[in-house]
N, C-alpha and C positions, 0 to 999 in steps of 0.2 A: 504494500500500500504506500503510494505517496504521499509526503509531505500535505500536500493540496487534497485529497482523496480523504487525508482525516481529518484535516480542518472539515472541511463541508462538511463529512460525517456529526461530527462534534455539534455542527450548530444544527443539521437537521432532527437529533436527539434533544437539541434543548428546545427546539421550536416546535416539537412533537404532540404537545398537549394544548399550545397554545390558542385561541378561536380564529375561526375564518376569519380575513379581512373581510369586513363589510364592504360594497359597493359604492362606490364614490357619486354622488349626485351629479350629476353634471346641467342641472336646469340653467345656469346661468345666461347671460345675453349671449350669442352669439351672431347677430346681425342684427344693424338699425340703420331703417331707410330714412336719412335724412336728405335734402335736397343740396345741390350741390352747394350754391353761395350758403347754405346755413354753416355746413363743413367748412371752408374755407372762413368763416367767418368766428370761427369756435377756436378754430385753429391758433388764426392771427390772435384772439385775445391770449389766449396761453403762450403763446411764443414773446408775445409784448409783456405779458407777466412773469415773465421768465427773463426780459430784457435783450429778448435780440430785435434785433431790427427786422422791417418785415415791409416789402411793396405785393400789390399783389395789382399783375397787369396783361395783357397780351401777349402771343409770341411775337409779335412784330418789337417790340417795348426790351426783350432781354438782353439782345448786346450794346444798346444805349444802357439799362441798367448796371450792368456788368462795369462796364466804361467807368461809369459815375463811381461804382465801388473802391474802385483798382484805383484812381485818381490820387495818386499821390505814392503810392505801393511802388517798391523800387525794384519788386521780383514778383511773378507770381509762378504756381504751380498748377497743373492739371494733366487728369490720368489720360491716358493715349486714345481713350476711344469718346471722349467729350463733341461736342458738337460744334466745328469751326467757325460755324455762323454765331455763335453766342460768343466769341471772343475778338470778330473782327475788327470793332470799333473800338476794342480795348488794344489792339495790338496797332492799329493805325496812330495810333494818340501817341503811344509809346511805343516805339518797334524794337525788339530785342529780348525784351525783359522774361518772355513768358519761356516755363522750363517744361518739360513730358517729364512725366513718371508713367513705366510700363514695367511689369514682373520682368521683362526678358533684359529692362537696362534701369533698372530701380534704380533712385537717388539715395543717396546717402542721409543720416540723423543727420550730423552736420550739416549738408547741403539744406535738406530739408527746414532746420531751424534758421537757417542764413536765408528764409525766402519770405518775403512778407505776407502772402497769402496762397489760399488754394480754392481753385473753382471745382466745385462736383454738381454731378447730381445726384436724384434719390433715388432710393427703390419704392417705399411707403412710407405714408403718414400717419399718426391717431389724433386724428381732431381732440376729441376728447384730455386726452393726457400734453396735449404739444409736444409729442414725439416724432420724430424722423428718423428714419432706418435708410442704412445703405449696407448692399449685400457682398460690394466689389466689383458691381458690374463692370464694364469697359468704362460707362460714364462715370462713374465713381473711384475706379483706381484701388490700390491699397490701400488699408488703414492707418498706413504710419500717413500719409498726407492730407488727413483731411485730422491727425490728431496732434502733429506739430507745430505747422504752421500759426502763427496768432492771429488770423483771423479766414474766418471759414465762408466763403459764400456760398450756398444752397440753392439750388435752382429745382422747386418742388412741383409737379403738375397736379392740378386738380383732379385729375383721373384716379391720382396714385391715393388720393387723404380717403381715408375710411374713418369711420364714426369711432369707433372701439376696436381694443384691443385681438380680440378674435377674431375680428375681420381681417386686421392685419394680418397675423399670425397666417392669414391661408392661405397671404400672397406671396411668405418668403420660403426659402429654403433653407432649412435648419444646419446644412451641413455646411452653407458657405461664410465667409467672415463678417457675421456682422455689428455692425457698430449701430448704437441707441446713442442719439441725442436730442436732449431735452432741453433747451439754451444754450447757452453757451458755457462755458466751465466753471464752474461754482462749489464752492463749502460752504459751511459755517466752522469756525475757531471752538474749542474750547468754553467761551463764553458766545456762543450763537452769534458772533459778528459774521456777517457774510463778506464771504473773501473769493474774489474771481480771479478767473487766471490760474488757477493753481495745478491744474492738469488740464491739457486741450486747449481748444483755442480760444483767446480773454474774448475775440466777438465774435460773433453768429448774425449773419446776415442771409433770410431766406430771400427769395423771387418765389411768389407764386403766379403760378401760368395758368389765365382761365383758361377750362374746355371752348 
């Protein structure tokens, strides 16, 4: 008998008399039809109570926003498969600055801290909570660049915001990297002072894209 063979043994002995697990309820919400601007509008107040910034506009309206973001940013960063129309007016303004991040020629922590922003997108939203997830898609990139960089642009589509959490939940895949955020990076001290900047990025700047 092995090692491992009597461990299990051992616990299946002591867990021998123990009662069935009951049946876990599962009645909770799991979809809520709200209209789209209600979403979008839930959204933005949790993200502004959370203290990021937030426009919510057209697709015609993203690389003029984008532009206006970067305005003054002496670097920025974005993953290889972002969409070049949303960065054109940001790269005509300033030519040079913008960096790729791709798994096949990742940046460096250093490089990455040395950059003053990073543009992604998302995969889903929860109105409810002011969360946004991203899963690594191509628009999104790796995780180390949207958690270095000090400040993080977002570009969210209305399609993607779901009311709650188990809606979300059905549109990601469990097994790729993903990252939750809820504002921008935030504690509280020891005596509840709120303190930003302390992991991730000090500001969070979303775009939201009506349908």
């Amino acid at each position: 008998m092995s090692a491992r063979e009597e461990i299990l043994g051992r616990l299946r002995d002591a867990l021998r008399d123990s009662p069935e697990v009951p049946e876990v309820p599962r009645d909770y919400r799991s979809a809520v039809e709200v209209p789209e601007t209600e979403r979008i509008a839930m959204l933005v107040d949790r993200l502004e109570d959370y203290k990021a910034g937030v426009t919510v506009l057209d697709e015609a309206g993203i690389g003029a926003r984008i532009a206006e973001l970067l305005d003054g940013a002496a670097s920025y960063v974005v993953p290889e498969g972002i969409d070049g129309d949303w960065l054109a007016a940001a790269d005509a303004a300033v030519p040079g600055r913008r960096r790729t991040d791709s798994t096949g020629a990742p940046l460096s922590v250093a490089e990455l801290d040395a950059t003053a922003a990073v543009v992604t997108g998302s995969a889903v939203s929860v109105a409810e909570t002011g969360t946004i997830m991203l899963d690594g898609s191509p628009n999104q990139g790796r995780r180390a660049i949207s958690l270095v960089p000090d400040h993080h642009i977002c570009v969210v589509r209305a399609a993607d915001i779901t009311t709650i959490l188990p809606e979300a939940l059905r549109r990601l895949d469990g097994t790729r990297p993903l990252t939750w955020i809820s504002g921008p990076s935030a504690t509280s001290d020891i005596e509840l002072e709120r303190v930003e900047g302390v992991h991730g990025p000090r500001t969070l700047d979303v775009i939201i894209v009506r349908s």
